[in-house]
C-alpha positions, 0 to 999 in steps of 0.5 A: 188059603193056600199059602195058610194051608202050606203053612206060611203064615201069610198075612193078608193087607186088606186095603181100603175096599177088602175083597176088591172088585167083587164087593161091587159086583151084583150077581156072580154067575159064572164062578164055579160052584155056584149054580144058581149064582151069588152075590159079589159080596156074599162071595167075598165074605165066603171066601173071608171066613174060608181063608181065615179057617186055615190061619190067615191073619188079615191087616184093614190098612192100606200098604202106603210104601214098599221097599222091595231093593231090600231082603226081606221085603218091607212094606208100610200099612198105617202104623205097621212097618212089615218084614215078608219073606216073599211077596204076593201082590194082588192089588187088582184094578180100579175103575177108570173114570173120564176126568172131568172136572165136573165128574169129581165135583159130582162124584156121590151126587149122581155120577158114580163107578159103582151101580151096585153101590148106588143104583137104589138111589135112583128109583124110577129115575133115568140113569146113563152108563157110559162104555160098551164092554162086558161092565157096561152091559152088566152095569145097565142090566141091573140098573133096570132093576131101578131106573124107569130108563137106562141109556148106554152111551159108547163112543163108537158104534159097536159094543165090545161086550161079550155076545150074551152081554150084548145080546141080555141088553139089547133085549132089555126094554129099559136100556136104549143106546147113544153111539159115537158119543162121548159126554163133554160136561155133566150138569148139576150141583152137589147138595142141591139137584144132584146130576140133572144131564150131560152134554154129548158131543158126536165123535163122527159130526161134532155135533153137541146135545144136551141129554137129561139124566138123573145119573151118570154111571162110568163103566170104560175100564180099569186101571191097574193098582200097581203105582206103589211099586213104580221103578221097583217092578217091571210093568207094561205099557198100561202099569200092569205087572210083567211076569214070568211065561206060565208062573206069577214070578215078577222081576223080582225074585220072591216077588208074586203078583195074582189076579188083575194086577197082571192080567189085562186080557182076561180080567175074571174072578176065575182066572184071578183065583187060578193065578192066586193058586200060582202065587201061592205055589210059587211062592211056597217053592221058592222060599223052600228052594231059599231055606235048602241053599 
């Protein structure tokens, strides 16, 4: 909006998921402007035609390369080859999963990262939400909608969630807890019976159980979308991008980065958006402050 509004001409790489983690979020409450709350989905759809009303061109492919040693800046997406005169990059975050291999092989067939997407599926059935933030809690709040019974299962024995997260669980008659546990195995077929239970082993004891559930969702985290500029731009510890004190400037002049892919303190729609108004502003100073020299 604002870069199409300053007249730049920017063209928007949508990705394989446009519109990112809110596309899979249920309902957004705490955005601005929306009293009665919305949609994650109906939000990102606003926000679509909003920026397209100002001249934003948009691309459904998915940047594949990034040459960022070279002035101006080239980027791969399918077929396409782009030349950008700047640069903001607001690739967001992706859902950590556990990395069993019987998570991958069940992965749509009951193990999901996404209980918006798939909670339906699961209709009087029992579900577990594995993690203890604010995505879990939320997570299993609206798998109730669903499910006769939702089990949270964290691998300690307190929640990081935010109080009033903690606090709309905690009272949910639906949602029980398992503590210092961590699922070692997931049982089931895919095509066949779909996830039929996990095994759980106690962190503090050692001790295992076996647990039925006709889903496993993952809700432990994310993990930035920073991997096609490795070596190209400065990261942190966890991959995501370092910028500039109190701008979106990355080690790159002409390079910006918006949202998640830099923020791993915060990480809301609203301190996504604050830092998309940087970018933008950033950015349109910095190619005005190129074109004078």
């Amino acid at each position: 909006m604002y870069t199409a509004r300053a007249n730049l001409q920017p063209l928007l790489i949508e990705g394989p998921q446009p519109g990112g983690q809110l596309t899979i979020t249920t309902e957004v409450e705490n955005y601005p402007g929306f009293e009665n709350g919305i949609q994650g989905p109906e939000m990102m759809d606003v926000l679509h035609r909003q920026a397209a009303r100002f001249g934003t061109e948009f691309l459904m492919e998915e940047a594949t390369a990034a040459d960022l040693r070279r002035y101006p800046f080239e980027l791969t997406a399918g077929r396409h080859t782009i030349s950008a005169e700047a640069l903001i990059i607001a690739t967001g975050a992706s859902a950590k999963l556990l990395g069993l291999e019987s998570e991958k092989r069940l992965m749509g067939f009951g193990v999901s990262a996404c209980a918006t997407c798939d909670g339906f599926f699961f209709k009087d059935k029992e579900a577990l939400v594995v993690g203890g933030g604010d995505t879990a809690m939320e997570e299993a709040t609206f798998l109730t909608k669903f499910c006769a019974k939702v089990t949270i299962v964290h691998r300690r024995n307190e929640l990081r969630a935010s109080k009033i997260m903690q606090d709309r669980a905690r009272k949910n008659p639906k949602i029980a807890f398992i503590w210092d546990s961590v699922i070692e195995e997931i049982y089931g077929q895919p095509d066949k019976t779909g996830v039929t239970g996990v095994r759980l082993r106690n962190v503090k004891t050692g001790a295992v159980t076996d647990v039925r559930t006709d889903a496993v969702f993952m809700a432990i985290g994310h993990q930035p979308n920073t991997a096609l500029f490795t070596g190209q731009l400065e990261m942190d510890d966890l991959g995501y991008l370092i910028v500039k004190p109190g701008s979106t400037y990355t080690s790159v002049a002409g390079v910006f980065a918006a949202g998640d892919v830099a923020d791993r303190v915060y990480r809301q729609a609203v301190t996504a958006a604050g830092t998309g108004c940087m970018a933008a502003i950033d950015a349109e100073r910095w190619l005005e402050a190129r074109h004078q020299s």
